[in-house]
C-alpha positions in Angstrom: 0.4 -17.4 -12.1 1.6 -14.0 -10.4 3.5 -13.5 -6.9 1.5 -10.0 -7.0 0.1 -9.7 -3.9 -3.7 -8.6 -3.6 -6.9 -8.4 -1.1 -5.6 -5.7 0.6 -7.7 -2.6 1.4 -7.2 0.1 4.0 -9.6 2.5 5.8 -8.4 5.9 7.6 -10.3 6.0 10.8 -11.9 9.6 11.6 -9.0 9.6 14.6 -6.1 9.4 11.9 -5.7 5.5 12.6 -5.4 3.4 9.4 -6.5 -0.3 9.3 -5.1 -2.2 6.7 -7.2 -5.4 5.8 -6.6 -8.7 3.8 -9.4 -10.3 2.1 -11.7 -8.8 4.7 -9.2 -9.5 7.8 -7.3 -7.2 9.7 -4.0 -7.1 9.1 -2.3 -4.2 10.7 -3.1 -1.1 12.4 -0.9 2.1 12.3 -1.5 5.2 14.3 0.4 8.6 14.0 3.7 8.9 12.1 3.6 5.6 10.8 0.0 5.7 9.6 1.3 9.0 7.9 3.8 7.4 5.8 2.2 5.0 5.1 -0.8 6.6 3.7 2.2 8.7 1.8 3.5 5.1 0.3 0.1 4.4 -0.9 -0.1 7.6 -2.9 3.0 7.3 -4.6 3.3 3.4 -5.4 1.6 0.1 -5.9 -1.0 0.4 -3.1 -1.3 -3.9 -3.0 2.9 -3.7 -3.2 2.8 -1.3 -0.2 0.5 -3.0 1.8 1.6 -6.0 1.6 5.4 -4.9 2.4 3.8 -3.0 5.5 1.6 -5.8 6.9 4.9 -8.7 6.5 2.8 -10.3 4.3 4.9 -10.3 1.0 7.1 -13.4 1.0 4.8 -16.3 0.1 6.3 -19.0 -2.1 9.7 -18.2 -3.4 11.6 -18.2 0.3 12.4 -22.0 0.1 13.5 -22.1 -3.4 16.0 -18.6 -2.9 17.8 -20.1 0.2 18.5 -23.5 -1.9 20.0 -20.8 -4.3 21.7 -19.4 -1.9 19.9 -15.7 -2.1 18.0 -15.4 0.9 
Protein backbone atom coordinates (compact mmCIF):
# COMPACT_ATOMS: atom_id res chain seq x y z
CA UNK A 1 0.00 0.00 0.00
CA UNK A 2 1.39 3.67 -0.71
CA UNK A 3 1.22 6.96 1.63
CA UNK A 4 1.07 8.77 -2.03
CA UNK A 5 -1.51 11.03 -1.75
CA UNK A 6 -4.18 11.25 -4.74
CA UNK A 7 -7.84 12.65 -5.72
CA UNK A 8 -6.73 15.95 -5.93
CA UNK A 9 -7.56 18.12 -8.93
CA UNK A 10 -7.55 21.95 -9.25
CA UNK A 11 -9.38 24.38 -11.54
CA UNK A 12 -8.10 28.11 -12.27
CA UNK A 13 -11.26 30.18 -12.15
CA UNK A 14 -11.54 32.80 -15.17
CA UNK A 15 -10.86 35.61 -12.09
CA UNK A 16 -7.33 34.00 -11.36
CA UNK A 17 -8.81 32.02 -8.16
CA UNK A 18 -7.69 28.32 -7.98
CA UNK A 19 -9.92 25.62 -6.28
CA UNK A 20 -8.22 22.83 -5.29
CA UNK A 21 -10.58 19.64 -4.86
CA UNK A 22 -10.35 16.13 -3.19
CA UNK A 23 -12.22 13.28 -4.61
CA UNK A 24 -14.71 15.81 -5.88
CA UNK A 25 -14.66 18.14 -2.56
CA UNK A 26 -13.40 21.34 -2.09
CA UNK A 27 -10.45 21.56 -0.36
CA UNK A 28 -8.88 24.91 -0.50
CA UNK A 29 -9.31 28.05 -2.32
CA UNK A 30 -6.35 30.49 -3.14
CA UNK A 31 -6.63 33.81 -4.63
CA UNK A 32 -3.73 36.19 -5.83
CA UNK A 33 -0.14 35.63 -4.87
CA UNK A 34 -0.74 32.41 -3.33
CA UNK A 35 -2.83 31.01 -6.08
CA UNK A 36 0.35 32.12 -8.20
CA UNK A 37 2.72 30.01 -6.48
CA UNK A 38 0.93 27.64 -6.21
CA UNK A 39 -0.03 27.10 -9.75
CA UNK A 40 4.04 27.57 -10.13
CA UNK A 41 4.47 24.35 -7.56
CA UNK A 42 2.21 22.44 -9.73
CA UNK A 43 4.30 23.00 -12.72
CA UNK A 44 7.46 22.14 -11.36
CA UNK A 45 6.63 19.03 -9.03
CA UNK A 46 4.34 16.22 -8.11
CA UNK A 47 0.98 18.01 -8.72
CA UNK A 48 -0.86 15.15 -6.00
CA UNK A 49 2.50 15.92 -3.65
CA UNK A 50 1.78 19.73 -3.93
CA UNK A 51 -1.71 19.66 -3.38
CA UNK A 52 -1.85 17.77 -0.82
CA UNK A 53 1.05 19.75 1.09
CA UNK A 54 -1.12 22.98 0.22
CA UNK A 55 -4.56 21.73 1.26
CA UNK A 56 -2.89 20.18 5.01
CA UNK A 57 -3.98 17.14 3.84
CA UNK A 58 -0.66 15.11 3.78
CA UNK A 59 -0.18 13.49 7.16
CA UNK A 60 -2.52 10.50 7.21
CA UNK A 61 -1.26 7.43 8.98
CA UNK A 62 2.35 7.57 10.03
CA UNK A 63 1.83 10.66 12.79
CA UNK A 64 1.11 8.16 15.69
CA UNK A 65 3.78 5.72 14.98
CA UNK A 66 6.73 8.78 14.39
CA UNK A 67 5.94 10.47 17.80
CA UNK A 68 6.32 6.83 19.56
CA UNK A 69 9.72 7.09 17.72
CA UNK A 70 10.30 10.08 18.83
CA UNK A 71 10.39 11.96 15.23
CA UNK A 72 7.56 14.10 15.16
Amino acid sequence: MSNRPGGFAHVTRADGTVLITHHGRPAATLRGGRAARFLNEVETGDAQLVMARWTGNYKHGNERAARRRGRG
